[in-house]
VOPAGU-2260 file (C-alpha; in pm, 1 decimal, decimal comma):
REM VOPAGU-2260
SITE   aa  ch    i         X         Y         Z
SITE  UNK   A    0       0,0       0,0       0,0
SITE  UNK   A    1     118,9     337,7     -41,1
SITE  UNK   A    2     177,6     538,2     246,4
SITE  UNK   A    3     451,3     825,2     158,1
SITE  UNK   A    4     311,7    1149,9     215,3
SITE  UNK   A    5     190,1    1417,7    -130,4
SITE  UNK   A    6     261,2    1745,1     -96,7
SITE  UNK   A    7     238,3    1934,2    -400,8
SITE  UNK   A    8      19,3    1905,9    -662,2
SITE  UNK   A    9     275,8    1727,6    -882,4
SITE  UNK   A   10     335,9    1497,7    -657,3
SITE  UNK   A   11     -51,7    1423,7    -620,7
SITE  UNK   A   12     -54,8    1375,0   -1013,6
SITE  UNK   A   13     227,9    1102,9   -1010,3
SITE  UNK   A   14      99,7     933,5    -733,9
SITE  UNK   A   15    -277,8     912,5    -922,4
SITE  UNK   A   16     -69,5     784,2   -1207,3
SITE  UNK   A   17     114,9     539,6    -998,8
SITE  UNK   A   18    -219,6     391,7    -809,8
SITE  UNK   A   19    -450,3     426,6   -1053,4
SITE  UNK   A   20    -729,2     601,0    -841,7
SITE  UNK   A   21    -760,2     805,5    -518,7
SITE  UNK   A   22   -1030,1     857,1    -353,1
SITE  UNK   A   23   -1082,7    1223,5    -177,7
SITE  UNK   A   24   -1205,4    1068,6     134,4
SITE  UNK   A   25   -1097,8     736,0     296,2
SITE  UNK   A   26   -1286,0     463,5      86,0
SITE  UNK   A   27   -1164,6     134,4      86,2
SITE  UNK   A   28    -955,5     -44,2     359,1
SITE  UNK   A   29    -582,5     -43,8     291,6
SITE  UNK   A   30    -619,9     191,8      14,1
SITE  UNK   A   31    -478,9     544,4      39,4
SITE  UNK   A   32    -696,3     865,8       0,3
SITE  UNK   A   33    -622,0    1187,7     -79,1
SITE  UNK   A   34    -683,8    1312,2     234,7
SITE  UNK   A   35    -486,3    1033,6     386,6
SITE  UNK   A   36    -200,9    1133,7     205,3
SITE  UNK   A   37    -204,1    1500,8     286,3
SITE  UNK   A   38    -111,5    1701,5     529,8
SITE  UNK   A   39    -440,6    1799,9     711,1
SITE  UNK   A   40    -334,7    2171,0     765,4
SITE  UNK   A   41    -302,2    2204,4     402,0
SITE  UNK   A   42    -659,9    2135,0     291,8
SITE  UNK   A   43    -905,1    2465,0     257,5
SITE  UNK   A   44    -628,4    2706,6     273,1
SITE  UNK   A   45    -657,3    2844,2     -49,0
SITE  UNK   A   46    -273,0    2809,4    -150,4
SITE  UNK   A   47     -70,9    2621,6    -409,7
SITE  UNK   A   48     -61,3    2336,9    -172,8
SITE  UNK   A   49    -427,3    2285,5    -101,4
SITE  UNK   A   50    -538,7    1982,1    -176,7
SITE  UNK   A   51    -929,3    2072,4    -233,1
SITE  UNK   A   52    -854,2    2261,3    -495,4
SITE  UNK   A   53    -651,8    2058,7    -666,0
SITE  UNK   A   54    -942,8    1770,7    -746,9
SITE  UNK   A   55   -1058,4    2080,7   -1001,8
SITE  UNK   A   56    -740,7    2098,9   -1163,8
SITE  UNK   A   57    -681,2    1730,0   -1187,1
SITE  UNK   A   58    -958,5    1734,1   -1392,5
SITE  UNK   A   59    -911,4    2037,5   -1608,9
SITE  UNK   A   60    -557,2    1954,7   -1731,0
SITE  UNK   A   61    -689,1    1583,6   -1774,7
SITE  UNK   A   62    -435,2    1430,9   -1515,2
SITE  UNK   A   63    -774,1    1279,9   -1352,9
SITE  UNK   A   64   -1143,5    1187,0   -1385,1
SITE  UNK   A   65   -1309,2    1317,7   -1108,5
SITE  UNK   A   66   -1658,8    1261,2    -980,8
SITE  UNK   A   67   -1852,1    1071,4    -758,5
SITE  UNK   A   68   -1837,5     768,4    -983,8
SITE  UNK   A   69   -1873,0     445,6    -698,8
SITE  UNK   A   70   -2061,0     436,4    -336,9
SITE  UNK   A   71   -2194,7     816,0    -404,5
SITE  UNK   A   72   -1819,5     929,2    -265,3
SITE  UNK   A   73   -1573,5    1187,2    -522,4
SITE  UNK   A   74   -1282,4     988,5    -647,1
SITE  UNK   A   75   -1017,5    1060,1    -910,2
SITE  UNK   A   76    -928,6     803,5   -1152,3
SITE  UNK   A   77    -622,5     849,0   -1398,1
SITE  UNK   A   78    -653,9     896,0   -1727,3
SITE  UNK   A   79    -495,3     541,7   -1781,5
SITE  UNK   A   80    -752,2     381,1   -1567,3
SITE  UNK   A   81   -1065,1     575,9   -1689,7
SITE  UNK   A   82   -1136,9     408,0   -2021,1
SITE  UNK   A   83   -1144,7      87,6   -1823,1
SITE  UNK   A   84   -1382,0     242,9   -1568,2
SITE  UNK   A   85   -1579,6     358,4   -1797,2
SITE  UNK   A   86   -1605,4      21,5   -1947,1
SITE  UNK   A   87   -1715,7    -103,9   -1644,4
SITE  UNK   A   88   -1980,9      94,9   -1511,6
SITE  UNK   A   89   -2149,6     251,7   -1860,9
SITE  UNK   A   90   -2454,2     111,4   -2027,6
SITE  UNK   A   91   -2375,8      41,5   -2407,9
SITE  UNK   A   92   -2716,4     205,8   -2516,6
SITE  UNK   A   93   -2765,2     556,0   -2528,7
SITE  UNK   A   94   -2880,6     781,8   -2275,0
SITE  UNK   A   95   -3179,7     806,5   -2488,2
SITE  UNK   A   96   -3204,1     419,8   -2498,9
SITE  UNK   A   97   -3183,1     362,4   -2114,8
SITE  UNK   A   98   -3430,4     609,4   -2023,6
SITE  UNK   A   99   -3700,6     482,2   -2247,8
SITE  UNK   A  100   -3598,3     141,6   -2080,7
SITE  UNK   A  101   -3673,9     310,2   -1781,7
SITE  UNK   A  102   -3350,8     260,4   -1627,4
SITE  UNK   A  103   -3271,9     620,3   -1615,0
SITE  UNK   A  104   -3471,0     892,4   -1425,5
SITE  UNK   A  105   -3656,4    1168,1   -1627,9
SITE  UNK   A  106   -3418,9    1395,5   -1407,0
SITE  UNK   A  107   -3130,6    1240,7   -1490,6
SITE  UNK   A  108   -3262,5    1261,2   -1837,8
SITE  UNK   A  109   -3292,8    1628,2   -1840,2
SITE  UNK   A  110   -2916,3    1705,6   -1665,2
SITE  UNK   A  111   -2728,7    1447,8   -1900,9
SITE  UNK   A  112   -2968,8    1672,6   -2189,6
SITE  UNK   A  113   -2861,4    2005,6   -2059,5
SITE  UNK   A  114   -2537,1    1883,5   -1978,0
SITE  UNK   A  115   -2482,0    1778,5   -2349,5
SITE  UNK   A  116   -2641,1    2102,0   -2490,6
SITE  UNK   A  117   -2354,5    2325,8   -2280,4
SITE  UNK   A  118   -2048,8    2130,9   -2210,5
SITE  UNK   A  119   -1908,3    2244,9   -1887,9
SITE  UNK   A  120   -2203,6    2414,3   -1791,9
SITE  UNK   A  121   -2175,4    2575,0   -1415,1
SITE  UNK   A  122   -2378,2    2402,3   -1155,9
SITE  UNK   A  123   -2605,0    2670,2   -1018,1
SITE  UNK   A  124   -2690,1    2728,2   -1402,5
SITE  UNK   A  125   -2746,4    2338,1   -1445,7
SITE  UNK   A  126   -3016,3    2333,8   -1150,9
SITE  UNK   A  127   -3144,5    2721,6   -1274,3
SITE  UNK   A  128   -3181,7    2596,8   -1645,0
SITE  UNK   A  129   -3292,7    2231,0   -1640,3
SITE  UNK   A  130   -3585,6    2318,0   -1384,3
SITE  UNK   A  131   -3455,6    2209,5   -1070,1
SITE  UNK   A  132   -3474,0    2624,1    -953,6
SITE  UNK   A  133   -3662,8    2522,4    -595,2
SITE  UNK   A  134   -3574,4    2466,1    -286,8
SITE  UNK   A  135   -3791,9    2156,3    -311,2
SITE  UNK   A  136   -3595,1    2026,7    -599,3
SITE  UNK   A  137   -3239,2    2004,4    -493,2
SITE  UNK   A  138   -3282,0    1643,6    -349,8
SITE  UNK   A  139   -3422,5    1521,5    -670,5
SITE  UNK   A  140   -3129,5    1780,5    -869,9
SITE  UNK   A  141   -2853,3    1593,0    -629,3
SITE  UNK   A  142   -2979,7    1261,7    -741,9
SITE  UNK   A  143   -2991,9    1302,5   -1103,7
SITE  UNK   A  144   -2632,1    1409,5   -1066,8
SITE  UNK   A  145   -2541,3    1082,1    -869,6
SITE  UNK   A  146   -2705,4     865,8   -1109,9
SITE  UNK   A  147   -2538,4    1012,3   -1402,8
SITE  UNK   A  148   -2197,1     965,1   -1234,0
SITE  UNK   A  149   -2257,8     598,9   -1124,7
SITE  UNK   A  150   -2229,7     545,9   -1476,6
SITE  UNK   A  151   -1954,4     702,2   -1569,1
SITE  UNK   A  152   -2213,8     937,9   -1829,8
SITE  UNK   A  153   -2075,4    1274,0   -1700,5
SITE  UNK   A  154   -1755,0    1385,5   -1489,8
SITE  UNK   A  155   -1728,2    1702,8   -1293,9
SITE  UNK   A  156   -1500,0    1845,5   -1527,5
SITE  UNK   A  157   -1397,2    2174,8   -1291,7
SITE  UNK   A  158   -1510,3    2453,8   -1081,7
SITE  UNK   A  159   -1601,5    2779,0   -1194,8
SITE  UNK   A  160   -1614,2    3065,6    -929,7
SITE  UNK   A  161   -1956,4    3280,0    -842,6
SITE  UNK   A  162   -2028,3    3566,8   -1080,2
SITE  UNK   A  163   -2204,9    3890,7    -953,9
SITE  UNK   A  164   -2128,1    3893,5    -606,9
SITE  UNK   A  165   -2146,4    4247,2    -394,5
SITE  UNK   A  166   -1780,2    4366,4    -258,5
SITE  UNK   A  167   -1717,5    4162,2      89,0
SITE  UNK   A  168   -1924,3    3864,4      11,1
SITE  UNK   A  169   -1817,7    3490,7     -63,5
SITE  UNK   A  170   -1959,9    3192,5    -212,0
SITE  UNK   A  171   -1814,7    2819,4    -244,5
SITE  UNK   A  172   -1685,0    2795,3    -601,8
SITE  UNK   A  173   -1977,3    2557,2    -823,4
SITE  UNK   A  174   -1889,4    2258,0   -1004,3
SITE  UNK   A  175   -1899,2    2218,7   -1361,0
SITE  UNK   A  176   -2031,8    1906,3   -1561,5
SITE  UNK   A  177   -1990,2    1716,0   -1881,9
SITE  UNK   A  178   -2028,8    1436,9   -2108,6
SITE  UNK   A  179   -1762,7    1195,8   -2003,8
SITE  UNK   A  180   -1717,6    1098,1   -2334,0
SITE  UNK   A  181   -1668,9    1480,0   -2422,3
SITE  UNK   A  182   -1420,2    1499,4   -2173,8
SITE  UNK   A  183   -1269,4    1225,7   -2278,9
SITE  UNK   A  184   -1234,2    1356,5   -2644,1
SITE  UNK   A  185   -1122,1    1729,7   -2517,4
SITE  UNK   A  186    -840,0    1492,8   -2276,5
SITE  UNK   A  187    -706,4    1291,6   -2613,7
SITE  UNK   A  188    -843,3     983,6   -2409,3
SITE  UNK   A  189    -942,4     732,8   -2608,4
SITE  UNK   A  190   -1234,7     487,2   -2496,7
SITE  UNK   A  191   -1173,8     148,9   -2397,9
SITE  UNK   A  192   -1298,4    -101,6   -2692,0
SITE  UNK   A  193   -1224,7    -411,4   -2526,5
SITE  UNK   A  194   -1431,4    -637,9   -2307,1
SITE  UNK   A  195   -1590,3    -551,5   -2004,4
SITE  UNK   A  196   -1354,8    -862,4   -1933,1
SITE  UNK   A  197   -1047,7    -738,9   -2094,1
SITE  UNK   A  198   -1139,0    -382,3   -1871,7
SITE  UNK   A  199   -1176,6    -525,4   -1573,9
SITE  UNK   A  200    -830,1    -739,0   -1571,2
SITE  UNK   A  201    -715,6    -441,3   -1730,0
SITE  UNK   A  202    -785,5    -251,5   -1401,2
SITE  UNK   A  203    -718,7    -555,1   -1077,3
SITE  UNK   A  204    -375,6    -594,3   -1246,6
SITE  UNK   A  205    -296,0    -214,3   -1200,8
SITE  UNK   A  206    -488,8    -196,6    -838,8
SITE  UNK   A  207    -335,9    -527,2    -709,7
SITE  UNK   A  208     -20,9    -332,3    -604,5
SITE  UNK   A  209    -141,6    -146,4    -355,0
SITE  UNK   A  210    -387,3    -261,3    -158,5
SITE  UNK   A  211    -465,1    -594,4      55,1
SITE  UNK   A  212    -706,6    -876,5     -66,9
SITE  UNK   A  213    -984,1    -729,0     181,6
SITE  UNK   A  214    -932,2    -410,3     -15,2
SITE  UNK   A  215    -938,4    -531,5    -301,2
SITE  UNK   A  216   -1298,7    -762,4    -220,2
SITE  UNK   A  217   -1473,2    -373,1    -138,2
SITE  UNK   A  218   -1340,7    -224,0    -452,6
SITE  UNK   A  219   -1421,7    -504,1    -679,4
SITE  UNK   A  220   -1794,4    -472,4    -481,6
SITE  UNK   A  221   -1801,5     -94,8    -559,8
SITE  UNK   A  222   -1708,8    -145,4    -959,0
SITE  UNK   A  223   -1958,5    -439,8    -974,9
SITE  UNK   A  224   -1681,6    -664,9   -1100,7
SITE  UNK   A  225   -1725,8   -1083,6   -1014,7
């Protein structure tokens, strides 16, 4: 398992590239975490060596995948590891295709729809523009989003900071969203062609390394794999 401190955001990107994922949050047993790895006084500070901001850039310069793509938790996956990922948790139909199978939510639907229309559209405009403006809607708004990430159908791509605001006030920076498969295109990622098979050796042979059989039981659990 890998245990040696990150520090800088460089070293965060090597050590993604090296495990294959990192979760932001502790995850799996005997698997590191970005927070884990990090010095605690670091995080929220704003500064080159924060690591919360850093899951945003991960994903804008295409080092990582980011989203909450297993157990409704925000993990980065590598850009090596993605495809495979992807693989794994998408549905072969389209979007269009799984919701008239019902296996999609008509919110879900109408973020992936919005979300396609305006790649890299800003949270707080998602929710404003596809109708989910009420109070009353942001449990069914948050749940769309999950569903779309569980399979791998959109990433959160960045953060984009709040427009408009008076002198003196302050607002957590919103999330962005798109396609993964745009992402994946804008990233020079190509998609995995193989087997769900070939993907998921593909991905135990890289994870393997560094983590313990009990790890590696919960994360084959949380990618569906058998």
């Amino acid at each position: 398992m890998i245990t040696e401190p990150i520090v800088t955001y460089e070293e965060a990107v090597q050590r993604i590239h090296t495990a294959g994922l990192l979760p932001l949050a502790p995850l799996f047993p005997d698997f590191p975490s970005l927070s884990s790895l990090t010095p605690s006084e670091n995080w929220h500070t704003d500064s080159p060596l924060d690591p919360w901001l850093w899951r945003s850039r991960l994903a804008e310069e295409g080092a990582a995948a980011y989203g909450k793509f297993v157990k409704k938790k925000a993990i980065l996956i590598s850009r090596e590891c993605f495809p495979w990922v992807h693989r794994l948790l998408s549905d072969s139909r389209t979007i269009q295709e799984q919701y008239d199978a019902g296996l999609l939510s008509r919110d879900a639907f109408k973020l992936y729809e919005r979300i396609e229309d305006q790649e890299g559209i800003d949270g707080r405009a998602l929710r404003a523009q596809a109708g989910f403006g009420a109070k009353e809607d942001k449990k069914a708004f948050d749940q769309g989003l999950l569903d779309l990430q569980s399979r791998t159908a959109i990433v959160i791509s960045g953060t984009k900071e709040k427009e408009g605001l008076a002198d003196g006030k302050v607002a957590w920076n919103s999330s962005s969203y798109e396609t993964a498969g745009h992402w994946m295109s804008r990233q020079g990622i190509e998609p995995f062609n193989g087997s769900i098979t070939e993907a998921r050796d593909l991905l135990l042979d890289k994870l393997v390394e560094h983590t313990s059989e009990a790890g590696l039981v919960k994360i084959k659990k949380a990618f569906g794999i058998v």
